[in-house]
N, C-alpha and C positions, 0 to 999 in steps of 0.2 A: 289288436284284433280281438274281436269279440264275437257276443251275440247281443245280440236287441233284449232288451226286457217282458218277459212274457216269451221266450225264446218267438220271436216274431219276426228274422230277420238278422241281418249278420252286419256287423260292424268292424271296419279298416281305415286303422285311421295314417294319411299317407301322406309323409314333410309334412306335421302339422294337420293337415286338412281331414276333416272325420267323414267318409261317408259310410252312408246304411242302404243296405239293400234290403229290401221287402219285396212280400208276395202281393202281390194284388189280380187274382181272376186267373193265376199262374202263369200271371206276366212279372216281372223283376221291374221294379221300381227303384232309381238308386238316384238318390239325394243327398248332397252334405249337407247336415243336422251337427249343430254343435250343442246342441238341448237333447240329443236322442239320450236315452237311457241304457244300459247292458245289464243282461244276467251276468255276464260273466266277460269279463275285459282283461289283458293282459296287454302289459306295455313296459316300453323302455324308449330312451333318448339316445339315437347314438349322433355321435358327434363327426363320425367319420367312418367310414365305412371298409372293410379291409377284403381284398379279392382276390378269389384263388379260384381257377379251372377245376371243374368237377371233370373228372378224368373223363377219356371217352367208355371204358370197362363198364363205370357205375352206371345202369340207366335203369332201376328198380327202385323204388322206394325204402326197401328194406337196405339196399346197398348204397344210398344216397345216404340214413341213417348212422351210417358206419364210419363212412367218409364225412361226413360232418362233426362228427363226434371226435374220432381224431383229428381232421384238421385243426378242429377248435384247440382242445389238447397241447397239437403241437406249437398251437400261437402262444399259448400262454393260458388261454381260460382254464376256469375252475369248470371242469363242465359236471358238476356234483351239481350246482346253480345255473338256475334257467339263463337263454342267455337269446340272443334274437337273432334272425337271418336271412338275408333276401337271394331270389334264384333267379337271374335274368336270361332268358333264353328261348330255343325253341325243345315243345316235349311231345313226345310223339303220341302219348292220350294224357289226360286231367280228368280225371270223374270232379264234379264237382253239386253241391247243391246248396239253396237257401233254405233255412229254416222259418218253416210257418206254421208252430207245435198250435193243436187244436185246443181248445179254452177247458177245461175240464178235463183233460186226458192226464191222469196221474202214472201211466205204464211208459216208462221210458226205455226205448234199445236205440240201440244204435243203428237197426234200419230201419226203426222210425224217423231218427231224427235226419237221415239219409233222401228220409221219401217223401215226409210230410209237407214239402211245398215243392217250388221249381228246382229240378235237378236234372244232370246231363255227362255225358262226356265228348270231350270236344280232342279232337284228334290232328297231330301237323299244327301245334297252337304256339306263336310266337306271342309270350308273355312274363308279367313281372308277379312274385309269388312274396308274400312277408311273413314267416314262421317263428313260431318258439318253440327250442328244446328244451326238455327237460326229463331226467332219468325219476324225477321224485313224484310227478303230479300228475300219474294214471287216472282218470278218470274227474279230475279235476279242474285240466285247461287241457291236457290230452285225453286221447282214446284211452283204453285198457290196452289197448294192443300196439299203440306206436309212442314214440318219444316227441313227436311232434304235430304243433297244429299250426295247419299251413293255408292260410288266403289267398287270393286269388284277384288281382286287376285286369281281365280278358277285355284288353282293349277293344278288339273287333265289335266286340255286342253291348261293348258300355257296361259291364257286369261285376260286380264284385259278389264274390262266394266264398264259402270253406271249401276246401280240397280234401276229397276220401282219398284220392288214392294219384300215385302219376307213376310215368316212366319219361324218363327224361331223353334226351337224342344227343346228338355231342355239340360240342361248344357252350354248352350252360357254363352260366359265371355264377 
C-alpha cells in the first residue's frame, strides 16, 4: 500500500493485483495500473495468512494497536520489524480519504493530506482493511501519531483509500 507519485492518489495492491485510486472532479476513480508509480510504497509477500479474533473489548484504534502488537508478539514476530496485516469484518465508523496533494504546495500536515481530495466516513461498513505496523517509521510510511497505515477495499462504492481513523464492532478477524 501506498500513495501515487505526486501524492495524487492512493495505491493497494491486492493477491497480486495493483489498483489506484485517484481524484478526478472529487469523484474516486480506481483502476488497476500495473505502470502506476508511488511516492511512497510499502510491501511484503505473505504466503499464508494467520487468524486471530480481535476480541469483542478492543473497538478503538488505539486498542486495536495494542492487540496487534501483542498478538503478533505472542506468534513469534519480531514486532521491532515492520510486519503486514489484514482486518476482515464489520466497523462501526472508517474515516477515510484519497489523496489529491495540489501541484506546488510545499506545506504538508496531516489534515491536509486528510482533506486535499475525496474524503469520508462511512459508518455500519462491512469491509477488508491491509496495514503495516511499525514501532520505527513515524512519519515515514506511518502517521507521527500511530504505529500503523491502514487501506481500505469498501466494496460497496468500488473504493480503495487510506484510513485515518476506525472503531471496529465485534467479530473482526
Amino acid at each position: 500500500l501506498g500513495a501515487v507519485a505526486g501524492l495524487k492518489g492512493e495505491v493497494l495492491i491486492w493477491d497480486g493485483q495493483p489498483w489506484v485510486a485517484s481524484a478526478s472532479e472529487d469523484q474516486i476513480v480506481l483502476q488497476s495500473d500495473p505502470e502506476a508509480e508511488a511516492t511512497l510504497l510499502v510491501a511484503s509477500q505473505v504466503e499464508d495468512w494467520q487468524e486471530w479474533p480481535v476480541p469483542r473489548k478492543v473497538s478503538s484504534q488505539a486498542e486495536f494497536e495494542t492487540f496487534l502488537a501483542q498478538t503478533a508478539e505472542d506468534a513469534g514476530l519480531d514486532v521491532k520489524q515492520p510486519f503486514p496485516f489484514r482486518l476482515e469484518g464489520r466497523f462501526k465508523t472508517l474515516a477515510w480519504h484519497v489523496v489529491d496533494w495540489k501541484e506546488g504546495d510545499m506545506e504538508h500536515t496531516c489534515e491536509k493530506h486528510k482533506t486535499t481530495g475525496p474524503h469520508g466516513v462511512e459508518t455500519d461498513l462491512e469491509t477488508q482493511l491491509l496495514g503495516f505496523h511499525s514501532l520505527r517509521h513515524h512519519r515515514i510510511f506511518t502517521h507521527h501519531s500511530t504505529n500503523i497505515h491502514v487501506h481500505a477495499w469498501i466494496d460497496d462504492s468500488d473504493v480503495v483509500a487510506h484510513v485515518d481513523g476506525l472503531i471496529l464492532s465485534k467479530g473482526v478477524i
